[in-house]
C-alpha positions as protocol buffer text, in pm:
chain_id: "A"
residue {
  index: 1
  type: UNK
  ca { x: 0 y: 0 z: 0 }
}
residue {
  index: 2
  type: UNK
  ca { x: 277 y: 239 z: -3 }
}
residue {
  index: 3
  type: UNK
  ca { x: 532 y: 324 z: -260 }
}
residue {
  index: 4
  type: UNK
  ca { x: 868 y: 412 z: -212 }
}
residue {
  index: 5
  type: UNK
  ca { x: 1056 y: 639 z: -522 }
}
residue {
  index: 6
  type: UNK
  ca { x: 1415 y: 729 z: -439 }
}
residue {
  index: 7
  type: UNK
  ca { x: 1636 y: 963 z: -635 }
}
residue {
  index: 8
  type: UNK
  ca { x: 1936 y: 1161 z: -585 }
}
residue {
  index: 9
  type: UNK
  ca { x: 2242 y: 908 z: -645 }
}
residue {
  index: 10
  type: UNK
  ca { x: 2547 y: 969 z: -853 }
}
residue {
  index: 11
  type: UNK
  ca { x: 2932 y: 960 z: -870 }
}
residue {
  index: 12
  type: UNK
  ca { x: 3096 y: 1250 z: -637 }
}
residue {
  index: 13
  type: UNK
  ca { x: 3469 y: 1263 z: -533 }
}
residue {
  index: 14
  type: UNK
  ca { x: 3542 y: 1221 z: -143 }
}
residue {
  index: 15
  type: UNK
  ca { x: 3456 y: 1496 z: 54 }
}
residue {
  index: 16
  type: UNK
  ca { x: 3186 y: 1548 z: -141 }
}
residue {
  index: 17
  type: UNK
  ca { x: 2779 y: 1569 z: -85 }
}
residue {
  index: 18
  type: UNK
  ca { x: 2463 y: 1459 z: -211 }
}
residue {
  index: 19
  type: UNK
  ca { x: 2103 y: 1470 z: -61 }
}
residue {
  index: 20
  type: UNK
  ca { x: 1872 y: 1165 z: -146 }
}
residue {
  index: 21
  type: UNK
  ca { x: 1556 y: 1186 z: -186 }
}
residue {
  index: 22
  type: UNK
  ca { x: 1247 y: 915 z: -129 }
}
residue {
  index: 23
  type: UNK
  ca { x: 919 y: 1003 z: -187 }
}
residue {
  index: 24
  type: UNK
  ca { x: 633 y: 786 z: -72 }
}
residue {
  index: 25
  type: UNK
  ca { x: 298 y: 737 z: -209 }
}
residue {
  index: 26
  type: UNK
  ca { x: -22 y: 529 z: -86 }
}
residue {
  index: 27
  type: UNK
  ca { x: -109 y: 495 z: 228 }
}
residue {
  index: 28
  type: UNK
  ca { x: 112 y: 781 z: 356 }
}
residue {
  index: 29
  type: UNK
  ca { x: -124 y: 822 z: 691 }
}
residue {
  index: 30
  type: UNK
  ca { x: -43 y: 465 z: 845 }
}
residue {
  index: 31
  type: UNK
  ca { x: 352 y: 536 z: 820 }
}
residue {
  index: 32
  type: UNK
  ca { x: 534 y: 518 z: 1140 }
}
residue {
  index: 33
  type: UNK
  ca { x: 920 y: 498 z: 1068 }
}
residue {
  index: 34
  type: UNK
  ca { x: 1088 y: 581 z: 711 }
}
residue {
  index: 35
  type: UNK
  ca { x: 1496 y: 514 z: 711 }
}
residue {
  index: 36
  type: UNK
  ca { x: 1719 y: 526 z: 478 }
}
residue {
  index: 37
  type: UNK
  ca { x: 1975 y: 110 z: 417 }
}
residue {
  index: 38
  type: UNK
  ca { x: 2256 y: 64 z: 210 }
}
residue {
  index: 39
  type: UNK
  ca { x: 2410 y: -220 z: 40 }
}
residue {
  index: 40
  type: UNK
  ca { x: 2754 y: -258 z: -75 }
}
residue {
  index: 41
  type: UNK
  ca { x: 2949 y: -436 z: -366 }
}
residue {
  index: 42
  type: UNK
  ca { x: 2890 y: -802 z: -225 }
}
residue {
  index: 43
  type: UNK
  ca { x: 2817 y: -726 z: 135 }
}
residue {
  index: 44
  type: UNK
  ca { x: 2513 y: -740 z: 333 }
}
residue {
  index: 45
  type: UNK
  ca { x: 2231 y: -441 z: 349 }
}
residue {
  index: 46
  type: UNK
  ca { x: 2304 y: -216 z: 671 }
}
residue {
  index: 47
  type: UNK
  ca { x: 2106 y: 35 z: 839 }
}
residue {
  index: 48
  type: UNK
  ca { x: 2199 y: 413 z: 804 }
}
residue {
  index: 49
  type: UNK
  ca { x: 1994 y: 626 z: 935 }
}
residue {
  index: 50
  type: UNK
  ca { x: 1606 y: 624 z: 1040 }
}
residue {
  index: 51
  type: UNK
  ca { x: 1314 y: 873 z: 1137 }
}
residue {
  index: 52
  type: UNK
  ca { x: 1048 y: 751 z: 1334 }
}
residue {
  index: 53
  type: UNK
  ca { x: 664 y: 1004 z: 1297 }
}
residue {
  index: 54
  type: UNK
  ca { x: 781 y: 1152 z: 1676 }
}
residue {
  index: 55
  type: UNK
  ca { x: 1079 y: 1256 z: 1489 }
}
residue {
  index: 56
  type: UNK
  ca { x: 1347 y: 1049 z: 1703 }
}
residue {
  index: 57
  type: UNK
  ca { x: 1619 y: 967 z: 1468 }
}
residue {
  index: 58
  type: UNK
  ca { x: 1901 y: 768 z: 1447 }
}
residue {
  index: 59
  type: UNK
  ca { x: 2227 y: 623 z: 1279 }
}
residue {
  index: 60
  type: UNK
  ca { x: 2493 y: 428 z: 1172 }
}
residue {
  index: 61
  type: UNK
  ca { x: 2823 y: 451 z: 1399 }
}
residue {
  index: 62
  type: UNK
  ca { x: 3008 y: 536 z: 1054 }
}
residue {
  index: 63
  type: UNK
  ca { x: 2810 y: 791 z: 934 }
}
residue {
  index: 64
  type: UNK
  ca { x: 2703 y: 995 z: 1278 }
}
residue {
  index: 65
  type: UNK
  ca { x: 2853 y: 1349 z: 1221 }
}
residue {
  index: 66
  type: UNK
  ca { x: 2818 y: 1333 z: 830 }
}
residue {
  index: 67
  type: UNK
  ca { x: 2503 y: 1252 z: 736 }
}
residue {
  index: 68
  type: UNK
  ca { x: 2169 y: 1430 z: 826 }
}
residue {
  index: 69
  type: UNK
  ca { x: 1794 y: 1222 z: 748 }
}
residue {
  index: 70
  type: UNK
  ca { x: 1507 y: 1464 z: 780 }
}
residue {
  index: 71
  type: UNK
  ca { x: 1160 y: 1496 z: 625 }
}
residue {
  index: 72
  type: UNK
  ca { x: 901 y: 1715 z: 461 }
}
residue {
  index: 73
  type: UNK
  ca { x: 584 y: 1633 z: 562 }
}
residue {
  index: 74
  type: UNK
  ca { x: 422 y: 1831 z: 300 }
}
residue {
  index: 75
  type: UNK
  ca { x: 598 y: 1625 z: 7 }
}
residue {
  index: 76
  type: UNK
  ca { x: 570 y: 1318 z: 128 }
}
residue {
  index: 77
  type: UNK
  ca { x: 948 y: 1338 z: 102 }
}
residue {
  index: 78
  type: UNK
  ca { x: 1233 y: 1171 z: 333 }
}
residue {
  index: 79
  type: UNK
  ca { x: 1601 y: 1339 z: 270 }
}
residue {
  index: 80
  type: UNK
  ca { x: 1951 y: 1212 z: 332 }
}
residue {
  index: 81
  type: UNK
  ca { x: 2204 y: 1470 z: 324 }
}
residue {
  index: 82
  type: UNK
  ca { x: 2528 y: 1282 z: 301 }
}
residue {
  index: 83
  type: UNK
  ca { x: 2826 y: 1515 z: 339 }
}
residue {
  index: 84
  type: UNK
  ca { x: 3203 y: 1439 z: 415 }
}
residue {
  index: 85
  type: UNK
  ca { x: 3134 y: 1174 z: 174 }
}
residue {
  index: 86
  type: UNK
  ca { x: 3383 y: 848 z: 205 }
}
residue {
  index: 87
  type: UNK
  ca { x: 3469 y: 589 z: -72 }
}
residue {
  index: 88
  type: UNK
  ca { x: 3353 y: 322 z: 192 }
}
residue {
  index: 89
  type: UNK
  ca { x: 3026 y: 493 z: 164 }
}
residue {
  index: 90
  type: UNK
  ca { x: 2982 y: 358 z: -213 }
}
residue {
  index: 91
  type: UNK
  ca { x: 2682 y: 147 z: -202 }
}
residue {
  index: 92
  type: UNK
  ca { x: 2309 y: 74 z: -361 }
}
residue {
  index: 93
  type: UNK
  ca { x: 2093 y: 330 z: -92 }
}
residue {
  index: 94
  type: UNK
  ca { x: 1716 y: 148 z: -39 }
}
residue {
  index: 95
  type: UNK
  ca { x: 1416 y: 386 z: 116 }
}
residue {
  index: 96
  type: UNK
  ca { x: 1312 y: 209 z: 394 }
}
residue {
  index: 97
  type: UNK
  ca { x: 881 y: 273 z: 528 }
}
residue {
  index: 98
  type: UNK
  ca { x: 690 y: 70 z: 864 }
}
residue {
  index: 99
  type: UNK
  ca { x: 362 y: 90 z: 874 }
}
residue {
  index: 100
  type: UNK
  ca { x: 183 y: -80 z: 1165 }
}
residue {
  index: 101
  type: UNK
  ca { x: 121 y: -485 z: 1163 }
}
residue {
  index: 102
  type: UNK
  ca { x: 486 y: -511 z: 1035 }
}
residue {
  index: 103
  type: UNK
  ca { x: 464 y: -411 z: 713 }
}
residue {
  index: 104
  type: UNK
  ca { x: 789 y: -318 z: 541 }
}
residue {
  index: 105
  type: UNK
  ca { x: 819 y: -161 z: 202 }
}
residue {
  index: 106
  type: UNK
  ca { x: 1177 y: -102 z: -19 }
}
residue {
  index: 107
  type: UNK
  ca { x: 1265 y: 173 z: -278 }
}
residue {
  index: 108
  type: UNK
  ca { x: 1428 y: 65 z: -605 }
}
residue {
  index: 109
  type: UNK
  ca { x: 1794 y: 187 z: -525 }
}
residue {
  index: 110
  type: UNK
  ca { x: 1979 y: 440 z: -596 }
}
residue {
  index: 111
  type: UNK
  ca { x: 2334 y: 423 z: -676 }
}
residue {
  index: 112
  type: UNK
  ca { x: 2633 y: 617 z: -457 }
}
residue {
  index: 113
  type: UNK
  ca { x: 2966 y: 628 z: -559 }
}
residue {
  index: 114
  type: UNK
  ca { x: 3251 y: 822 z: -408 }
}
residue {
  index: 115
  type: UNK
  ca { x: 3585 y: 763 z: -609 }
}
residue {
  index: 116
  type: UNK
  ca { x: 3943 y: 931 z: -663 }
}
């Protein structure tokens, strides 16, 4: 019941930023958490940062300090701001949304890469 459209990705040097964008559709009232995962070249999907509806937030040891996940309510819209940007921080990004009765819904991916 809810859709999940991310954008945002692309190919920045180190030290760099970007701001990703998700933007969720459907049943937008029943959301209670939307978070941002990330999967790596052949490693497992990790959590980076989450928002819960009371607006507690939190994150991934390696990115605390450099990245930022906030909302706008009136878009429908959940932002990462990713700054100090790392090559270890090259993965496939995945919008994350809970609704109640544990239902989970994924974005398509959107692809971060930090090189030279």
């Amino acid at each position: 019941q809810v859709q999940l459209v991310e954008s945002g990705g692309g190919l920045v040097q180190p030290g760099g930023s970007l701001r990703l964008s998700c933007a969720a559709s459907g049943s937008i009232f029943s959301i209670n958490v939307m978070g941002w995962y990330r999967q790596p070249a052949g490693k497992e999907r990790e959590l980076v940062a989450r928002i819960t509806r009371d607006d507690t937030t939190n994150y991934a040891d390696s990115v605390k300090g450099r990245f930022t996940i906030f909302r706008d309510n009136a878009k429908n819209t959940v932002y990462l701001q990713m700054n100090s940007l790392k090559p270890e921080d090259t993965a496939v990004y995945y919008c994350h949304a809970a609704q109640p009765g544990y239902l989970y819904y994924w974005g398509q991916g959107t692809q971060v890469a930090v090189s030279s």
